[in-house]
C-alpha positions as semicolon CSV with decimal commas, in nm:
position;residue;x (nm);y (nm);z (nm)
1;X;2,767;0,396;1,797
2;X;2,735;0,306;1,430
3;X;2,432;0,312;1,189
4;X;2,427;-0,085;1,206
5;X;2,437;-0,099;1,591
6;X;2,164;0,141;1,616
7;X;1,962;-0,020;1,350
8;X;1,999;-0,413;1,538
9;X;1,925;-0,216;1,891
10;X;1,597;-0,025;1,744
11;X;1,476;-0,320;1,547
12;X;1,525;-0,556;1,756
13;X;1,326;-0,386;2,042
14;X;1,057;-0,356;1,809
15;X;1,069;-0,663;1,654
16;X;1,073;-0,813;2,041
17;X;0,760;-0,575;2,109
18;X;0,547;-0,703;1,769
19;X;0,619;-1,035;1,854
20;X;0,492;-0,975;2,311
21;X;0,193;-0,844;2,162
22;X;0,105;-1,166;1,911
23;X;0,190;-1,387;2,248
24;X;-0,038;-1,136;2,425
25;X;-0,345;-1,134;2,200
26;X;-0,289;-1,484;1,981
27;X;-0,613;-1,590;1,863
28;X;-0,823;-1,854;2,047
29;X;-1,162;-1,888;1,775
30;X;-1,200;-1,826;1,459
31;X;-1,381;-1,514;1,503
32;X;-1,031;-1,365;1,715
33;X;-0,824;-1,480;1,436
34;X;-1,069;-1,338;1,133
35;X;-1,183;-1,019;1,321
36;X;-1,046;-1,001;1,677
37;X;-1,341;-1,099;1,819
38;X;-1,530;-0,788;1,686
39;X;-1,449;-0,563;1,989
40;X;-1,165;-0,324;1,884
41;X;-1,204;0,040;2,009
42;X;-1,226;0,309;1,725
43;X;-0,929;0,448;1,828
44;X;-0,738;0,130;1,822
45;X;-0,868;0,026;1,509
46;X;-0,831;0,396;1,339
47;X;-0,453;0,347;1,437
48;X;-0,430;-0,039;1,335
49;X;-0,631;0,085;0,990
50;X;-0,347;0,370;0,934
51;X;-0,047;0,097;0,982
52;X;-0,210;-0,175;0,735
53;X;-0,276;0,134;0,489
54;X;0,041;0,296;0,527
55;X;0,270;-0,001;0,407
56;X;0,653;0,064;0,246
57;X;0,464;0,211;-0,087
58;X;0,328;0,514;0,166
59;X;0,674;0,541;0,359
60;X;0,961;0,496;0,115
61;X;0,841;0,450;-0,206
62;X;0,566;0,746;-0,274
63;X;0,816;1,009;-0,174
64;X;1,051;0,834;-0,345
65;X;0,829;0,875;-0,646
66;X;0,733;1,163;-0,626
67;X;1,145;1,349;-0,558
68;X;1,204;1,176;-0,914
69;X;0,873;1,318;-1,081
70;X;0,744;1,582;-0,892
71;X;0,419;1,733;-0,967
72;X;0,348;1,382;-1,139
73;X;0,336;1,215;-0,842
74;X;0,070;1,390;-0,665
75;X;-0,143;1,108;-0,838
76;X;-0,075;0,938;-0,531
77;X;-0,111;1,169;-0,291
78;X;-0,475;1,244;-0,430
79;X;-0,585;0,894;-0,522
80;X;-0,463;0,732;-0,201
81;X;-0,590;0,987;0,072
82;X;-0,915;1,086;-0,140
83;X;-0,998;0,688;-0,149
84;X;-1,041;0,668;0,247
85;X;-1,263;0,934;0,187
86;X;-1,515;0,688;-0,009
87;X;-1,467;0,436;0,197
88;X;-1,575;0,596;0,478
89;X;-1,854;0,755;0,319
90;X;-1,991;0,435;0,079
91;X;-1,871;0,154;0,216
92;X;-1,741;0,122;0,586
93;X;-2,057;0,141;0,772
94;X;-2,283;-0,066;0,561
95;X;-2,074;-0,362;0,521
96;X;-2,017;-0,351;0,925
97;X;-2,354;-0,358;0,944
98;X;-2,368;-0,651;0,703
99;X;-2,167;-0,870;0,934
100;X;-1,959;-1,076;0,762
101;X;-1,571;-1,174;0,795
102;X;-1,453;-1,117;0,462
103;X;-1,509;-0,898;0,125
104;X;-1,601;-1,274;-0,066
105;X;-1,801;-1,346;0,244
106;X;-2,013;-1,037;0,154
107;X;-2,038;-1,108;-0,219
108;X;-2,123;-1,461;-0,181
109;X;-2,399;-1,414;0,037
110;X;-2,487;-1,076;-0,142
111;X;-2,514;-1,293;-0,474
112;X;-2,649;-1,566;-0,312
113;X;-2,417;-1,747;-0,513
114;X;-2,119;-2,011;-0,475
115;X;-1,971;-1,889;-0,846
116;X;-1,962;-1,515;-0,699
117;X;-1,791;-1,653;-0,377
118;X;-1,498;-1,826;-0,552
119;X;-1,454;-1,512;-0,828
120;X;-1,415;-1,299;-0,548
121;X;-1,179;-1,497;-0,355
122;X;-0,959;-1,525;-0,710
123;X;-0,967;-1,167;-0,753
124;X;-0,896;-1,094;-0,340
125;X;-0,549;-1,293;-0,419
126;X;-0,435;-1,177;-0,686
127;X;-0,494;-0,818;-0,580
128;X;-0,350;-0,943;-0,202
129;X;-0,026;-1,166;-0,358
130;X;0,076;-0,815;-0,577
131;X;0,020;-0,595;-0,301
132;X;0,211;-0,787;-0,108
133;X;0,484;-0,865;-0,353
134;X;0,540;-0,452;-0,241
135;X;0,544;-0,487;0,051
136;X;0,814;-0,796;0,085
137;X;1,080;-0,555;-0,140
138;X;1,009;-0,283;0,091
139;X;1,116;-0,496;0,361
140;X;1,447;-0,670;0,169
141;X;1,533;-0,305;0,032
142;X;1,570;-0,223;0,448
143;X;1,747;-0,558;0,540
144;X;2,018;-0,510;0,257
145;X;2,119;-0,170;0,306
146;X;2,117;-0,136;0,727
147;X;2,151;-0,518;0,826
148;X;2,438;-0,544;0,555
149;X;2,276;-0,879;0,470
150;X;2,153;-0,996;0,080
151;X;1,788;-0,836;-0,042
152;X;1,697;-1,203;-0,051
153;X;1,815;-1,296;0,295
154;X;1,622;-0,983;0,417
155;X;1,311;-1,098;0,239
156;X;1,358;-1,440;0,480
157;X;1,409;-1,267;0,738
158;X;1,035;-1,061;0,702
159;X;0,848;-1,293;0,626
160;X;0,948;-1,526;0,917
161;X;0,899;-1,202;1,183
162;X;0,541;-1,130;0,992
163;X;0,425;-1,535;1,008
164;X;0,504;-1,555;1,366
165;X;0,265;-1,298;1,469
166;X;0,029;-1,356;1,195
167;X;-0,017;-1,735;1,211
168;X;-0,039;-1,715;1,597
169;X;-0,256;-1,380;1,645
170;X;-0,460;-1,343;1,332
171;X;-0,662;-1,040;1,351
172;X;-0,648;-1,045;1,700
173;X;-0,279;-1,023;1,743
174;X;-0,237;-0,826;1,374
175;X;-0,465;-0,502;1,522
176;X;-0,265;-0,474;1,865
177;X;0,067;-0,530;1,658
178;X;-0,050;-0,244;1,398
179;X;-0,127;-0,008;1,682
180;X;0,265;-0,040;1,778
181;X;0,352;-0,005;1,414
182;X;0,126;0,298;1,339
183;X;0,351;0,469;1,644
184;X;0,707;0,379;1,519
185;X;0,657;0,452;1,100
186;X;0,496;0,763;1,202
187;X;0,730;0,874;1,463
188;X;1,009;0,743;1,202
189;X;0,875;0,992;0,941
190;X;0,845;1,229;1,110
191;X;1,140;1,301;1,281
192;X;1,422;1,294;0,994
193;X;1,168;1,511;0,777
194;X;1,154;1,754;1,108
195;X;1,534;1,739;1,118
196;X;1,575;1,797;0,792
197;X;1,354;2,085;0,785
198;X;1,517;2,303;1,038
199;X;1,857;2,240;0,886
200;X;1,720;2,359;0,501
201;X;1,454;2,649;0,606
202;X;1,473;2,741;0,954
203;X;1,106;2,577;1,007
204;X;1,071;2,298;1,228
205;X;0,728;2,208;1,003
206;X;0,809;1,998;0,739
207;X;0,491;2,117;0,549
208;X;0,538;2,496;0,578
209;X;0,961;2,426;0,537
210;X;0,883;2,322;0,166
211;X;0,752;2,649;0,129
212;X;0,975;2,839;0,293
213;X;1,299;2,998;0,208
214;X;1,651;2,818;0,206
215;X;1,906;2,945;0,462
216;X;2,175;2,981;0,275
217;X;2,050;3,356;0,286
218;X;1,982;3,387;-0,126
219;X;1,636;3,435;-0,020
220;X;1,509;3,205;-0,258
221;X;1,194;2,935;-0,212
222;X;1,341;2,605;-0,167
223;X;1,077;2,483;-0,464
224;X;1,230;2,763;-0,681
225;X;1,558;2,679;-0,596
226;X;1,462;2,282;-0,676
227;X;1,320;2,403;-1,001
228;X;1,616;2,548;-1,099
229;X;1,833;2,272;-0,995
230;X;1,607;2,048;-1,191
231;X;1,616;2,201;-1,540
232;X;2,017;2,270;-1,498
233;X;2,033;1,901;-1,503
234;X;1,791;1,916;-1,789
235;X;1,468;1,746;-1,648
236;X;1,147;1,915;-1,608
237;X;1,083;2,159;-1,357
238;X;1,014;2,023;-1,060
239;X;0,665;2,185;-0,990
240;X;0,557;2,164;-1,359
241;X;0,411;1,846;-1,484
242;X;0,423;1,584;-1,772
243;X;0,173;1,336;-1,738
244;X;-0,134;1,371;-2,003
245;X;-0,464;1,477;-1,800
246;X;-0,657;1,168;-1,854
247;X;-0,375;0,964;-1,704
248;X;-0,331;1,149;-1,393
249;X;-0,736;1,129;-1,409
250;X;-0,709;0,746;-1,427
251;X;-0,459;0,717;-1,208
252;X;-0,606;0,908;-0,963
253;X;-0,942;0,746;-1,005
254;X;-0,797;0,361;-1,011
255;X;-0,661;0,439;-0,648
256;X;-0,959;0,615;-0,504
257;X;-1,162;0,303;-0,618
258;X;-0,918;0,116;-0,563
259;X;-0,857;0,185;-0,214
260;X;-1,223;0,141;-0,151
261;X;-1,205;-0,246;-0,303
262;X;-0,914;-0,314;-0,115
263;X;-0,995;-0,697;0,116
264;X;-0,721;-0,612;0,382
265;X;-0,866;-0,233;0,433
266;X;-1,219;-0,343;0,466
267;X;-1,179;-0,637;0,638
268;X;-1,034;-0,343;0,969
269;X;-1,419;-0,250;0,968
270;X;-1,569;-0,560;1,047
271;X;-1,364;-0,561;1,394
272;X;-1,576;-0,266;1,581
273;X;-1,845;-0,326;1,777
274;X;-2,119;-0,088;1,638
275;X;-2,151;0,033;1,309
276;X;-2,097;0,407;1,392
277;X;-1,779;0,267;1,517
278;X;-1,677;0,187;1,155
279;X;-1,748;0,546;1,039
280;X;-1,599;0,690;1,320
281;X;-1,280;0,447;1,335
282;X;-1,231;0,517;0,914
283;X;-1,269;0,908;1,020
284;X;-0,950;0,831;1,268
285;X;-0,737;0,676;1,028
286;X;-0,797;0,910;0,759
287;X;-0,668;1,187;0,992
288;X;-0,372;0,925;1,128
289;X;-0,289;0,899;0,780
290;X;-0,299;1,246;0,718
291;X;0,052;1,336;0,953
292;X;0,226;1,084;0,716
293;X;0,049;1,218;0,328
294;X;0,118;1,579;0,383
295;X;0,501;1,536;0,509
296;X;0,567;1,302;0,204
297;X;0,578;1,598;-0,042
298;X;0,822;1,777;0,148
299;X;1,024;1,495;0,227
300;X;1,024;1,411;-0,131
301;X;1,146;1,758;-0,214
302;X;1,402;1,763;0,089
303;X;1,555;1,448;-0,065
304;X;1,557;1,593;-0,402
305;X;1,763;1,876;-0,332
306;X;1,975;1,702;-0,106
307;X;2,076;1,462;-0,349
308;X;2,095;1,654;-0,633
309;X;2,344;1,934;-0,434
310;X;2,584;1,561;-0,299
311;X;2,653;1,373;-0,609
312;X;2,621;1,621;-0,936
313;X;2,930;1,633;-1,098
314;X;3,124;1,614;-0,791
315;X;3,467;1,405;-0,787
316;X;3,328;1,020;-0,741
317;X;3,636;0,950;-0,508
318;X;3,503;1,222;-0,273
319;X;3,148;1,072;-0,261
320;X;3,053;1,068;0,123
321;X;3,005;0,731;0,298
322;X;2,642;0,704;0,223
323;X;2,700;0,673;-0,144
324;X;2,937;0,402;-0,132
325;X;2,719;0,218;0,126
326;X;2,433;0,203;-0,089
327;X;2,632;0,146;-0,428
328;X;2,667;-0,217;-0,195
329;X;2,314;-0,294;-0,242
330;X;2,295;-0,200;-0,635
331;X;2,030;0,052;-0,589
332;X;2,261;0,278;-0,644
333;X;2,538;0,298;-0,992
334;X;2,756;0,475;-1,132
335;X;2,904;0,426;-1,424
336;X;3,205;0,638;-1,587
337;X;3,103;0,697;-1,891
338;X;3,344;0,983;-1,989
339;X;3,631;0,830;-1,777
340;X;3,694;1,244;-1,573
341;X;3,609;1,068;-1,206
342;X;3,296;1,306;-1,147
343;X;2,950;1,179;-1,136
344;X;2,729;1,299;-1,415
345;X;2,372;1,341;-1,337
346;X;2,156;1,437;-1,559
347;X;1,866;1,368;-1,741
348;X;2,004;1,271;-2,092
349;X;2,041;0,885;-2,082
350;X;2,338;0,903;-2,292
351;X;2,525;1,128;-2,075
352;X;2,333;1,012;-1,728
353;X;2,648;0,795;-1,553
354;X;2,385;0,774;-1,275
355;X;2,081;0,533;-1,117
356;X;1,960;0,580;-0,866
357;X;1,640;0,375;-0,748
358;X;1,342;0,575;-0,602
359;X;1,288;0,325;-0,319
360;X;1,594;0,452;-0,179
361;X;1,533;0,874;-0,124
362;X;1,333;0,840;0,201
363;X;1,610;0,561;0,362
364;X;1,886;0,777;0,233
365;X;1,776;1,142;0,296
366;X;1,884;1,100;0,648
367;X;2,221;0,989;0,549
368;X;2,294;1,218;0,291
369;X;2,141;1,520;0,508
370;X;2,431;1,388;0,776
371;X;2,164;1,329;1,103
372;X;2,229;1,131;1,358
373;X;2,326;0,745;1,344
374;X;2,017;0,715;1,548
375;X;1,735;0,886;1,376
376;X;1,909;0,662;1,062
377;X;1,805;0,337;1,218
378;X;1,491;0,494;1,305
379;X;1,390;0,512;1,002
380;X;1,488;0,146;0,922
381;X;1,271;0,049;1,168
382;X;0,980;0,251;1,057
383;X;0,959;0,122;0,678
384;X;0,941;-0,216;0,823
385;X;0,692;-0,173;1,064
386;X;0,507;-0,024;0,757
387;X;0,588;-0,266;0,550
388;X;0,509;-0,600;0,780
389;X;0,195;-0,419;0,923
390;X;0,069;-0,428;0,537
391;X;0,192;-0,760;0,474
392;X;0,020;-0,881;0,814
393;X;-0,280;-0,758;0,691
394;X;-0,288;-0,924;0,396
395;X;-0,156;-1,250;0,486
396;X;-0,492;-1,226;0,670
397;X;-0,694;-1,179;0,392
398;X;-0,524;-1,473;0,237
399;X;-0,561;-1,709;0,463
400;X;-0,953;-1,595;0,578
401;X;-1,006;-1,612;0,181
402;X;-0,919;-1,970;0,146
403;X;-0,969;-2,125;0,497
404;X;-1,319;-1,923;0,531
405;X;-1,440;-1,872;0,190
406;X;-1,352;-2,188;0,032
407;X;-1,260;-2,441;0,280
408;X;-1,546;-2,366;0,506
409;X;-1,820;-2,217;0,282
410;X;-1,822;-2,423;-0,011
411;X;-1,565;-2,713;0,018
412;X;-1,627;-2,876;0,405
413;X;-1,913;-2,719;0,511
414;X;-1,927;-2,948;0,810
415;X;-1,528;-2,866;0,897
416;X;-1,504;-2,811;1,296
417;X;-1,407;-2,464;1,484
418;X;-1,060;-2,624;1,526
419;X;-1,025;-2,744;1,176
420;X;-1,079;-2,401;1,040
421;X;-0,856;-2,248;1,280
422;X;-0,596;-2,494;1,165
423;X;-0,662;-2,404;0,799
424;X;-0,638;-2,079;0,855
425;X;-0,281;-2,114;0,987
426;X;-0,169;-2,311;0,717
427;X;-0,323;-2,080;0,442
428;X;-0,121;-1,794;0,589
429;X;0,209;-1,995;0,597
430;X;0,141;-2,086;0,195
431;X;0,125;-1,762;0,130
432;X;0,414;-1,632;0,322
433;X;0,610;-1,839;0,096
434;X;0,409;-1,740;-0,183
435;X;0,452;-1,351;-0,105
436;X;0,874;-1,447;-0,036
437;X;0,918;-1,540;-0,367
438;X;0,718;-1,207;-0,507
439;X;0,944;-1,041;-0,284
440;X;1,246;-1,197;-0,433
441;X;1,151;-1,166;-0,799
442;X;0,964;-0,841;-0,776
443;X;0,806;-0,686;-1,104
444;X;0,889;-0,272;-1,037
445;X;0,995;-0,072;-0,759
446;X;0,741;-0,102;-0,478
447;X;0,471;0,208;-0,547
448;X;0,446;0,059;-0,905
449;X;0,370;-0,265;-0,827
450;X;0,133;-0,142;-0,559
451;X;-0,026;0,097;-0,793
452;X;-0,106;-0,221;-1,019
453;X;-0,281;-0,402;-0,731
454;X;-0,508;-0,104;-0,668
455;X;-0,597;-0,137;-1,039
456;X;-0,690;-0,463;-0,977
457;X;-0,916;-0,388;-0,703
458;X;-1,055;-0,125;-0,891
459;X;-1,189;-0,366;-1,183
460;X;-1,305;-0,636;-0,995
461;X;-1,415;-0,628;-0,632
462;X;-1,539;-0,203;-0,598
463;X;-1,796;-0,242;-0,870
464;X;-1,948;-0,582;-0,669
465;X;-1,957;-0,394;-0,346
466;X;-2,078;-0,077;-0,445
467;X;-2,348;-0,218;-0,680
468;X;-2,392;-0,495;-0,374
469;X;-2,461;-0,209;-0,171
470;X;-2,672;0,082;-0,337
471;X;-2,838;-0,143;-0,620
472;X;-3,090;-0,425;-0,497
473;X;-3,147;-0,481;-0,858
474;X;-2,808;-0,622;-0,883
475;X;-2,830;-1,008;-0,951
476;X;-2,598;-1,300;-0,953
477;X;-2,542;-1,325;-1,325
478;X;-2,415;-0,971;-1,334
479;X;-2,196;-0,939;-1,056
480;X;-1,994;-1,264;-1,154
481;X;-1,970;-1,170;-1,521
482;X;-1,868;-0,841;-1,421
483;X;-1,572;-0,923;-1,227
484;X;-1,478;-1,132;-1,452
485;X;-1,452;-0,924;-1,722
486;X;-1,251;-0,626;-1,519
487;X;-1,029;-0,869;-1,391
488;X;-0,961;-1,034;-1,726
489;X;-0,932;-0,676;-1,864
490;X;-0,677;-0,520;-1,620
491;X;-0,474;-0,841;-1,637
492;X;-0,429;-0,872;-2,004
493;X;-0,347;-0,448;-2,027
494;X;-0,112;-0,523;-1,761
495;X;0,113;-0,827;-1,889
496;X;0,092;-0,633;-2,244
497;X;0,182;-0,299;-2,117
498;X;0,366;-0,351;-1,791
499;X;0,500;-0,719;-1,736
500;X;0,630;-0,805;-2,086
501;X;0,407;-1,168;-2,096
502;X;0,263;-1,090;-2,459
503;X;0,620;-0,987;-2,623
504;X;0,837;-0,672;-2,587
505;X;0,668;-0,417;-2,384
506;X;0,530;-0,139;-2,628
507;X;0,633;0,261;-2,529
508;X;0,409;0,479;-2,369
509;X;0,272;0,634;-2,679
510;X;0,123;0,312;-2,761
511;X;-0,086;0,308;-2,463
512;X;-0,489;0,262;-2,525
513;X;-0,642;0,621;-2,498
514;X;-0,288;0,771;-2,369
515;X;-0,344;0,588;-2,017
516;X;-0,085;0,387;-1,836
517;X;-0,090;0,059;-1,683
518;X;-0,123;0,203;-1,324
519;X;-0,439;0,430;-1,439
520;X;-0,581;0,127;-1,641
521;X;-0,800;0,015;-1,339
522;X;-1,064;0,291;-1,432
523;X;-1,127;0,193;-1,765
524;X;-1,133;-0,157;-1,676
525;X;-1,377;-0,057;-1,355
526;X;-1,606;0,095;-1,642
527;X;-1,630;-0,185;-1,823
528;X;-1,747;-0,431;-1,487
529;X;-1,986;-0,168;-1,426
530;X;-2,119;-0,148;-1,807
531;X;-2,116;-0,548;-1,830
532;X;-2,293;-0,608;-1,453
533;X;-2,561;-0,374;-1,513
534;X;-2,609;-0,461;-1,883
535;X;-2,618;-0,877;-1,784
536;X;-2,810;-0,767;-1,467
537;X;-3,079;-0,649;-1,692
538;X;-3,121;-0,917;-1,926
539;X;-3,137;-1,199;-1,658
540;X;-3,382;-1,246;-1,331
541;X;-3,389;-1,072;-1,019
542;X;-3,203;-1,119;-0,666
543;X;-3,492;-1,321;-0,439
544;X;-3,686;-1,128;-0,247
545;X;-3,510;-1,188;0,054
546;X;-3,188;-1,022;-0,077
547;X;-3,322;-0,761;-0,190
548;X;-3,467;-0,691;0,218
549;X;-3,145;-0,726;0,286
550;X;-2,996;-0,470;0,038
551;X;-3,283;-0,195;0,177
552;X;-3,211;-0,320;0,544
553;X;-2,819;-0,266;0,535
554;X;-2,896;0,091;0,431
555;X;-3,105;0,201;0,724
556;X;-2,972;0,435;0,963
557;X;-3,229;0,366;1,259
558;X;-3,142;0,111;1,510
559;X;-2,824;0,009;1,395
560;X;-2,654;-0,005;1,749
561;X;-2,537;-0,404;1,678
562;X;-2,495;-0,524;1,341
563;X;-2,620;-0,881;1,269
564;X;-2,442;-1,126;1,097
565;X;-2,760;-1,348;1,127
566;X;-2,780;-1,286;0,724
């Protein structure tokens, strides 16, 4: 059977299994459709935690990266795993314990303040609607090239499959679904890469095959062979970086943070029962996640040399099948600049005849590595269920943000169980359409975009928790003008620097303190901090009852329930 046929038989069955299990679980209250009811096992929420992390940034896009930069892109790598690590640590387990649906249902009450409420459901969307903006060209990227249907038309196409079981589950249905997910993308990774790995080194570990020798019997390290492959072409070597320190420092350090302000990631803890189930459930999907982060580098290297050893100045008219396939979707050009018929690839723009976009290596690596038609459409299958499972997730935090936050908290106080429910639904359809047309007219190439989001987090929301959390001293006036400011701060870098809103976009060497637009989250976290503590100490205190609740949130006895009484 063909690619296609595969691809319509595998996604279909799992599209038909999402879809069973939001008819299943749909959501009956608005505590099922905000946090499943608060009953989800560890296990099933470590798993449901690792799909709604893992979205088509973490499956195509950050090997993609990081085969096109190499040592570079371990910013990723570092600053997305290291990031569970503090949320697992600093925030998981006392915000269960606070009790509340949502990140602005925390900071509102935290704050004991309507003004911090509605900041923090601004900043929770705009960090949600460019996250998801990813997620939605992850999803076309899939449709175009194995569905032979438009980018646009595969957009559609997502964000119908991810409003069915999102507008009819909510949390409820979303955590089952993401269980499902978490089993295809990483069963989809990790077979190609296995594959892949046996056919290049002998070594059916994809971790210890990047380190291994090639089997072409030169004896040489596949990384040293990839290195000189790499500087041939005249790029870099491979293993060698060019970032500046500080940047991969701030890069690093906006997605730690960031991870740990993200509203869809933190939003998985309030569904346990206990708090101890947090810390334990955050302790599961860090190791879930784990399988997927440390086969990306060797994936991304697998890909590298794959491609590299296909296409560089070979004859264009014997270019195998996958090369022509994806030239279809324009991800991937050539152009003849010297009119001889062979592909030049190299890294002189002037001589470079061609592009190829990094959201592509992980789809194509099984292609141009000549697996199976099957293990092809596997892998179809698995960036979407990445990429929905994400977009699930946040359509969640969307809708909970406005139905919950605004609707029922400050707008119609007196709004019925029903009503809510209702509201909820139609938030998330809004911003399906919302997150379609992101999808559509995306700003970068998925990890980019995503990378920007996590900056966003970063400035506005981490600094509120964390000083929510560990700093009783923390007031109202603070908080609010602290978001503010990081928000307003990461924004303006990023439509200078990285969208092109403020005139032409300047070059890298005109970047404030050498640190790009993905990295500028830390600085602009720095300056939330500096302005909430300095405001914070020029204006009242919190009430005393707040600050109980700050010193009760962080006691370890008797913490079997958590109370949402606050």
């Amino acid at each position: 059977m063909s690619v296609q046929v595969w691809t319509y038989i595998i996604v279909g069955i799992t599209f038909a299994l999402y879809i069973g299990i939001a008819i299943w679980s749909r959501a009956g209250s608005t505590k099922d459709f905000y946090v499943a009811g608060g009953g989800v096992s560890p296990l099933a929420n470590g798993m449901a935690t690792a799909a709604d992390w893992m979205s088509a940034a973490s499956f195509i896009s950050m090997a993609g990266i990081i085969s096109f930069t190499g040592y570079d892109g371990s910013v990723y790598l570092m600053g997305w795993t290291g990031g569970y690590v503090l949320l697992a640590l600093l925030l998981a387990p006392y915000l269960r314990k606070f009790g509340k649906f949502t990140v602005p249902d925390f900071i509102g009450d935290r704050y004991y303040s309507d003004t911090a409420r509605i900041v923090a459901v601004v900043c929770a969307l705009l960090v949600s609607f460019t996250y998801v903006a990813g997620q939605m060209r992850g999803v076309g990227v899939v449709f175009s090239r194995f569905l032979e249907v438009d980018i646009n038309t595969g957009v559609i196409i997502g964000m119908i499959i991810v409003l069915f079981y999102a507008v009819l589950g909510g949390m409820k249905g979303i955590t089952y679904t993401q269980v499902a997910q978490y089993c295809v993308l990483i069963f989809a990774f990790m077979v190609p890469a296995i594959f892949i790995s046996i056919q290049m080194t002998g070594n059916p570990i994809p971790q210890l095959g990047m380190g291994g020798t090639v089997l072409d019997g030169s004896g040489m390290y596949l990384l040293e062979k990839l290195n000189g492959l790499s500087t041939e072409l005249g790029f870099n070597e491979y293993t060698e970086g060019s970032k500046d320190r500080i940047d991969i420092f701030a890069i690093t350090l906006a997605l730690m943070v960031g991870t740990a302000g993200l509203p869809h990631v933190i939003v998985r803890f309030f569904t346990v029962k206990k708090v101890k189930d947090a810390r334990k459930s955050a302790g599961l999907a860090l190791l879930l996640i784990a399988v997927l982060y440390t086969t990306a580098p060797a994936v991304a290297v697998f890909a590298r040399v794959n491609l590299i050893e296909t296409v560089s100045d070979k004859s264009y008219d014997g270019m195998p099948e996958w090369f022509k396939n994806w030239e279809k979707t324009g991800l991937l050009r050539f152009e003849d600049k010297n009119q001889d018929g062979k592909v030049q690839y190299v890294a002189d723009p002037q001589i470079n005849e061609l592009n190829v976009d990094r959201d592509i290596m992980v789809l194509a690596n099984p292609e141009i590595a000549n697996l199976p038609a099957w293990v092809i459409a596997l892998v179809a299958a698995g960036c979407l269920a990445a990429a929905l499972s994400t977009a699930a997730g946040l359509l969640l935090v969307i809708s909970a943000s406005v139905s919950h936050d605004l609707i029922k908290k400050i707008f119609v106080p007196i709004i019925s169980e029903k009503g809510e429910l209702i509201a909820a639904r139609l938030s998330a359809f809004v911003a399906v359409c919302i997150a379609g047309y992101f999808g559509i007219n995306p700003p970068g190439f998925v990890a980019a975009v995503v990378a920007l989001a996590f900056g966003m987090a970063a400035a506005s929301l981490f600094p509120a928790i964390i000083l929510g959390i560990f700093y009783k001293r923390m007031n109202k006036e603070g908080a609010v003008s602290g978001m503010i400011a990081g928000i307003l701060f990461m924004l303006f870098y990023m439509a200078k620097f990285k969208l092109g809103w403020l005139g032409d976009i300047p070059p890298a060497s005109k970047w404030w303190l050498g640190i790009s637009p993905e990295g500028f989250g830390s600085v602009a976290m720095a300056v939330n901090f500096i302005v909430s503590l300095t405001v914070c100490r020029f204006t009242a205190a919190p009430p005393q009852e707040v600050q109980e609740i700050v010193e009760n949130i962080r006691i370890p006895s008797g913490v079997g329930k958590a109370s949402a009484s606050h």
